[in-house]
C-alpha positions as CSV (number, residue, x, y, z in Angstrom):
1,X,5.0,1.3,9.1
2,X,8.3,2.9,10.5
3,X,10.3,0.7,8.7
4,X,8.3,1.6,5.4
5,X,8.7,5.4,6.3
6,X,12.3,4.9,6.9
7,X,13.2,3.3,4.1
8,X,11.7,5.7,2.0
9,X,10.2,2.9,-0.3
10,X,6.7,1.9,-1.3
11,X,5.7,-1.0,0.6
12,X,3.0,-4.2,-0.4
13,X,1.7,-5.6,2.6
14,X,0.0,-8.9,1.7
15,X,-2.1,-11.0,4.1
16,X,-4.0,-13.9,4.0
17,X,-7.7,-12.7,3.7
18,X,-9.5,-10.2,2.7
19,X,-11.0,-9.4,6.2
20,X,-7.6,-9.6,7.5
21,X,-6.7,-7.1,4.6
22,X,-9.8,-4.6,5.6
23,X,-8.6,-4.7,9.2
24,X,-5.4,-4.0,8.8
25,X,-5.9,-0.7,6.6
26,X,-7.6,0.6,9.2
27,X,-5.0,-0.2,11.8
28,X,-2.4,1.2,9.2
29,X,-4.8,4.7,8.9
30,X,-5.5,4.7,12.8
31,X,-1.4,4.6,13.4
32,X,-0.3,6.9,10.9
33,X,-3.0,9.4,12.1
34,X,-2.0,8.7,15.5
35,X,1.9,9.5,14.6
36,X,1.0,12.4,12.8
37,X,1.8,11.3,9.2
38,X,-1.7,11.3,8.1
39,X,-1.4,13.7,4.6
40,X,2.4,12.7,4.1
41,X,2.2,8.7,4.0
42,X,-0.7,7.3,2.1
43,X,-2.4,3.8,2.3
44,X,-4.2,2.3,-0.1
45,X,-7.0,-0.9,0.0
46,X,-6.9,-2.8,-2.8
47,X,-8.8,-6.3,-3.3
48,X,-11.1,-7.7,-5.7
49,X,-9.4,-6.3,-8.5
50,X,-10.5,-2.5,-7.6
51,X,-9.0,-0.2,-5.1
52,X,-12.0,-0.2,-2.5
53,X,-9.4,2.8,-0.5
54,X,-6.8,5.2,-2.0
55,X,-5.1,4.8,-5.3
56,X,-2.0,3.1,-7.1
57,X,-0.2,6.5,-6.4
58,X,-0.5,5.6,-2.3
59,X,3.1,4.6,-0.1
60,X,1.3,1.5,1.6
61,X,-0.6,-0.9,-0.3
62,X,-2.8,-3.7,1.5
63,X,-3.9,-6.3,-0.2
64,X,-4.7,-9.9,0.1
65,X,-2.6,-13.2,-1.4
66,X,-5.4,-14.1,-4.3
67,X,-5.3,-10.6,-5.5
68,X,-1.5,-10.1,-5.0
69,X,-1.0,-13.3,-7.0
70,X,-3.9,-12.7,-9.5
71,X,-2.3,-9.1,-10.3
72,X,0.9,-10.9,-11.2
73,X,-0.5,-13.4,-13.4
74,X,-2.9,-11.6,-15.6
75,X,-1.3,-8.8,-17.5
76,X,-3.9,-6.9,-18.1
77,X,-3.8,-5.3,-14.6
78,X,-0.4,-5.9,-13.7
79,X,1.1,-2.6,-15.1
80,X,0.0,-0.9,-11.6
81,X,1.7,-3.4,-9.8
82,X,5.2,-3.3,-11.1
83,X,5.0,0.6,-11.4
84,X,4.1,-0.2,-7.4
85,X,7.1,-2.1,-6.8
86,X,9.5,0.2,-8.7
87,X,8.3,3.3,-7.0
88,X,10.8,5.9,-6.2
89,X,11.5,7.4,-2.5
90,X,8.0,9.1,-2.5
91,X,7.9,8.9,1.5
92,X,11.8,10.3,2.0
93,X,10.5,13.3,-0.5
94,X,7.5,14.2,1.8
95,X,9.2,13.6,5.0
96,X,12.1,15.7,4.1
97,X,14.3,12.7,5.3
């Protein structure tokens, strides 16, 4: 998360399942509660081809492998993706770093 923060760059964390997924957005949330960047660094939940927490627009994005792999495969939903990947420093602009 520090790292992410740091950086100043969107971050994709992918894990194996999607209960592995679930838990660690709430870790994620806990932490950046607990460090006081809850409003500045956003998270997002994304599996089963919906976002079940946050948005495309979020800093961190959880997901699992199937739906990371899925989304670059089918086209149709891949648009969110790339604009994901490409994102600009969103987390350096709200941090003021």
């Amino acid at each position: 998360i520090l790292l992410s923060i740091k950086q100043g760059k969107k971050t994709v964390w992918v894990v194996p399942t999607t209960f592995t997924a679930i838990r660690t957005y709430k870790s994620v949330t806990s932490e950046l509660t607990k460090m006081g960047y809850e409003g500045l660094v956003s998270a997002a939940l994304y599996y089963g081809g919906q976002f079940e927490f946050g948005d495309e627009n979020a800093d961190i994005l959880i997901t699992n492998i199937d739906t990371f792999l899925g989304t670059m495969i089918k086209n149709c939903i891949s648009h969110w993706l790339f604009k994901f990947l490409n994102g600009k420093d969103a987390v350096v602009k709200k941090l003021g770093i």
